[in-house]
N, C-alpha and C positions, 0 to 999 in steps of 0.2 A: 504494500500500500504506500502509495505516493504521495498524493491528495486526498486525505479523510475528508469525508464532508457528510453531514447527517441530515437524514430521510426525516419527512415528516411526522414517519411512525415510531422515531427518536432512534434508529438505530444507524449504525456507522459505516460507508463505504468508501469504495476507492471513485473519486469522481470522474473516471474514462469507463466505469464497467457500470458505474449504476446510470452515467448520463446514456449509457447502449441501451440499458434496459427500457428505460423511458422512451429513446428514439424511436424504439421497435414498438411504439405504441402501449406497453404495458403502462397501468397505474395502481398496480400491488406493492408491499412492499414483499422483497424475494424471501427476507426471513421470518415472517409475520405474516405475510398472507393479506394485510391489512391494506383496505382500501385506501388512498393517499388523498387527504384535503386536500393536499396540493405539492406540486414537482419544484417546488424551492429549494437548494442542495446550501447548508450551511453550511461553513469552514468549520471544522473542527482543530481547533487552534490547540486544546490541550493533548492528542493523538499525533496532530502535525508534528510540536515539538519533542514529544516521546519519540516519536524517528526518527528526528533530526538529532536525538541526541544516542539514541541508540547505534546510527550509523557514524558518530563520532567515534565514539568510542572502539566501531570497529573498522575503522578506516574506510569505509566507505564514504564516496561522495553524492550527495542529495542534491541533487538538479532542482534552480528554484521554478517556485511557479510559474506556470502562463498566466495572463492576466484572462481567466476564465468567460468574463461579462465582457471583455469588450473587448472580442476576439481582432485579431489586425486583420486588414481585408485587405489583398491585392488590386494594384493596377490592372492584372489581366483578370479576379474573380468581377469588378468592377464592370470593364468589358465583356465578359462572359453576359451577365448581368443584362447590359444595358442592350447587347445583343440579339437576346430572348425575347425579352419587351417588345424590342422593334418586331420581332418577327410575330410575337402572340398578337400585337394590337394593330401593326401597319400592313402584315402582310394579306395579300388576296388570295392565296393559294390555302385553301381549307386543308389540308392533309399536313401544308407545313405548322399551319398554327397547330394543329391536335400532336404533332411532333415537338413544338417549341413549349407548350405545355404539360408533357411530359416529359421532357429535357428537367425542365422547370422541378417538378415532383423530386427527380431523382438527385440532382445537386443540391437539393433544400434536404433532403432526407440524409446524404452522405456527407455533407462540409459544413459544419458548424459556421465556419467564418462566412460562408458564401448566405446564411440565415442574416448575418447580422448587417447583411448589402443594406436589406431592405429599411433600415434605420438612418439612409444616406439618401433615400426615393419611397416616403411614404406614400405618394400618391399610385404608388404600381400596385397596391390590392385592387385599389378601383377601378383601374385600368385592365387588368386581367378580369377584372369577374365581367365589367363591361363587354369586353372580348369574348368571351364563354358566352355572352347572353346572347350572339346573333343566332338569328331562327334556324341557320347552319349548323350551329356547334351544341345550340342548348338544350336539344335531344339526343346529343350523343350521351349516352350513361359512364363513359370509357372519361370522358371529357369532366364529366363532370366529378366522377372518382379523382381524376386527376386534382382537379381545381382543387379541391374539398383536402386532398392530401397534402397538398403545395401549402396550403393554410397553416394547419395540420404541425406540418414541419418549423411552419415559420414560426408558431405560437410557442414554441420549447422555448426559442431566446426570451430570455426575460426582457428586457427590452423592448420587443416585438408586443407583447401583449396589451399595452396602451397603445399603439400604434396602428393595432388593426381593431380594437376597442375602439376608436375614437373615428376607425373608419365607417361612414353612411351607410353603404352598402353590405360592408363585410358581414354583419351579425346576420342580418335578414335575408344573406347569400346562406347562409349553415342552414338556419332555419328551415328554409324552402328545399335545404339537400334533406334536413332529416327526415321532412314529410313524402317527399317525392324521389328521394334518390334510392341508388339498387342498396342493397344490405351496407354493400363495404362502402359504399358513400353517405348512406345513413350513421354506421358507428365510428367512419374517423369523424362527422361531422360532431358527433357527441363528445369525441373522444380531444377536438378541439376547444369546445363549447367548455368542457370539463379545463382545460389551460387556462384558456382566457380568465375564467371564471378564478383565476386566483386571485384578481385584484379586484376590491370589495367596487373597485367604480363598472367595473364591467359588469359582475353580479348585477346589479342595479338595470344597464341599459339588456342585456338578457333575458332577464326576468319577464321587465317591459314590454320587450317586443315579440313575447310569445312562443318562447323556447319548451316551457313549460310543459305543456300539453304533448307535443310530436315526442317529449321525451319521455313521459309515462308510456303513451303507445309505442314506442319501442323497448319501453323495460317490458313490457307484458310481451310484446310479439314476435322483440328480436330473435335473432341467433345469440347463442351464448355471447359471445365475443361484444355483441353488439349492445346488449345486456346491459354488460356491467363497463362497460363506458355511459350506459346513459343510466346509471345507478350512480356512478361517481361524477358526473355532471350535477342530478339531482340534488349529489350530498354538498356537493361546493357549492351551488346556488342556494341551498337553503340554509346556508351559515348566515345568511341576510334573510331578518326576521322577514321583510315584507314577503322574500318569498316561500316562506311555508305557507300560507295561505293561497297560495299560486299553486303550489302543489297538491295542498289539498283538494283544492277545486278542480283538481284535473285530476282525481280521481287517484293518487298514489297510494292509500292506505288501501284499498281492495286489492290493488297489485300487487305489494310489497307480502300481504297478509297470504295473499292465495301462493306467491311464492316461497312461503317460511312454511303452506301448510306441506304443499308441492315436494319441499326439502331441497328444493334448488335456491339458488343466490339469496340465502339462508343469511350468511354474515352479511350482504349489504345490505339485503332489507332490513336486518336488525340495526345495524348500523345508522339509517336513513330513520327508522322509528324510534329510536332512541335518541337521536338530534330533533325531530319534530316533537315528541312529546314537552317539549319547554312550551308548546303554542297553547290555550286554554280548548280553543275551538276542535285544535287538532286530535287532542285529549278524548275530549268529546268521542267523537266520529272513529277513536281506535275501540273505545269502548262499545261502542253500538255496535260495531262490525264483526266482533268473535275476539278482539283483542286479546281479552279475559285467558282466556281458556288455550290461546295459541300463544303466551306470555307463558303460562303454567307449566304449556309442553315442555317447553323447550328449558326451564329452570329446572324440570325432573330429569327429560332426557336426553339432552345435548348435550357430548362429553366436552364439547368446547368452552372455556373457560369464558373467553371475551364473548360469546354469545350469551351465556348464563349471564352476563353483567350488564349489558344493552338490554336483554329479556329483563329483567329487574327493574332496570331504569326505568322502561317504559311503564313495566305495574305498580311500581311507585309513585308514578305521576297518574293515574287512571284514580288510585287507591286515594289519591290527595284530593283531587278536584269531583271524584265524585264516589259519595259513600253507599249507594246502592248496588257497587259491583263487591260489596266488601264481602256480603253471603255469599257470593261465589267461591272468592279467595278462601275462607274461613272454611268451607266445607271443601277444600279441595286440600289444604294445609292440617285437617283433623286424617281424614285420609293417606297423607304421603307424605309431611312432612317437610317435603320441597324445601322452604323457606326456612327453618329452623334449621336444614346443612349444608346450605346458601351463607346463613349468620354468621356461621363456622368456618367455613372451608373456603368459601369465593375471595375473589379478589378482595385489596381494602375496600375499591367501589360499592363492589357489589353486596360485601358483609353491611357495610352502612344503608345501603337501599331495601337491603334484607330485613335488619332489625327496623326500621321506622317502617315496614309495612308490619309486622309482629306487633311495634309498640302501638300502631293506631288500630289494628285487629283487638286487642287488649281493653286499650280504651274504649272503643267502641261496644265492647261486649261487655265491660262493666257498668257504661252509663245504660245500658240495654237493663242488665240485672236491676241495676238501682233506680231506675222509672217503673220495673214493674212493681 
């Protein structure tokens, strides 16, 4: 390890094998499994100098950093660049623009620095999607995979991400991919959507213009892959309260619910119900839904530790805002016990989420004793 630098999910890698993992579309974390709020790679300053002092001592020489953010861009990636453009937006020849836009795809996915052109020419998102929109090219689904990947790629630079945020066109270009394009242009379209979505101003103009919706219908309808890109879209857009109510209303709790009963994308639906349950309304509509009892499951029999602790959270927010689900819990907890080796055994989270639903089942059943 060269470059430490730490994962969202707090754990520590080398920053050329976890930035691969990410390039290659993934947004897990490899040792954790853990859905990633977001692809921000911290310097791990105190590991850095553990090898820098470890290779002291053994004669080794440590190569200093590259300056990561603000990669150096060539005279000729420049022209390579400026090249493309001409050809995707000036040229008349249909077959070469669907060439120069896939030209485009594969240097944005392979050369880091050639991503960070685009920070010298932000007007070339608009100019490409402009390009892609003639009645020529805008049925092509190859073209439009293209375009939607070319994004895609652009949005890892951090840098990038205010810049096609702040672009007119760009969000309501994803948008129209996730509702209308083929699968693999539907889920990088989410799987950008999920980038952007790191910075709380983008959440915002996303949210707004309708993301919401096309992305529940593809957590329910994707392909796997496709899935849990627009599951961790979801979860980054709903780190901004306005948009849990966006998602509610587009119907994510019946999705999420039917896939945890399903036993597929099990951790990010719990994940995504455990982040909305802070909403009071959202609370509501998990309870009405079977929440109860698909919280319960999965506290008895999920051997997953982080599931049993999200499962918690949620019924602890159900257990707080509404006391009519409490007979349920109560007769399901004299039964199995569930929560009582939850108290014990779970995470710190989860022991704590544990015992206040026991201490208000308690309460509850005393003030019950002492009215009658």
């Amino acid at each position: 390890m060269r470059d430490p630098v730490v994962l969202a999910s707090g754990q520590t890698y080398d920053r050329r094998f976890i930035q691969e993992w990410l390039s290659a579309g993934n947004r897990t974390c490899p040792q954790t499994q853990q859905v990633l709020s977001n692809t921000i790679l911290i310097p791990n300053h105190l590991v850095r100098s553990m090898i820098a002092q470890w290779c002291t001592e053994n004669g080794i020489a440590l190569s200093p950093l590259e300056n990561q953010e603000e990669d150096l861009v060539t005279n000729n990636e420049r022209k390579s660049f400026s090249e493309l453009f001409d050809r995707i937006s000036s040229s008349s020849n249909i077959s070469e623009k669907r060439q120069a836009i896939k030209d485009l795809r594969l240097l944005t996915k392979r050369n880091s620095s050639f991503r960070a052109v685009i920070g010298e020419n932000p007007d070339s998102i608009s100019q490409m999607i402009s390009a892609v929109s003639n009645p020529e090219l805008e049925s092509n689904s190859e073209v439009l995979e293209d375009t939607v990947t070319t994004i895609l790629n652009l949005s890892i630079h951090e840098s990038n991400k205010k810049i096609i945020g702040d672009d007119t066109k760009a969000i309501t270009f994803l948008i129209s991919a996730l509702q209308s394009g083929t699968m693999e242009a539907r889920s990088n379209a989410a799987a950008a959507i999920f980038s952007l979505s790191a910075l709380d101003s983008n959440k915002a103009k996303i949210g707004e213009s309708g993301a919401m919706r096309p992305l529940v219908d593809l957590l329910e309808h994707g392909s796997m892959t496709a899935k849990k890109d627009a599951a961790s879209a979801i979860f980054s857009l709903c780190k901004l309260h306005e948009n849990k109510s966006r998602a509610t209303k587009s119907g994510v709790i019946d999705v999420v619910l039917k896939a945890i009963s399903d036993e597929s994308l099990t951790d990010e639906s719990l994940t995504i119900l455990a982040l909305l349950s802070s909403d009071h309304e959202t609370v509501e509509e998990i309870g009405e839904t079977g929440g109860v009892p698909c919280m319960l499951h999965i506290i008895k029999d999920d051997q997953c530790k982080r599931n049993k602790e999200n499962a918690v959270a949620v019924l602890f927010s159900i257990c707080m805002y509404d006391r009519t689900k409490l007979r349920e819990v109560v007769e399901d907890e004299n039964l199995n016990g569930s929560l009582a080796w939850l108290a014990q055994n779970g995470t710190s989270r989860a022991r704590r989420k544990a015992a206040g639903i026991l201490d208000k089942l308690k309460r509850t059943i005393h003030k019950t004793h002492y009215s009658c």
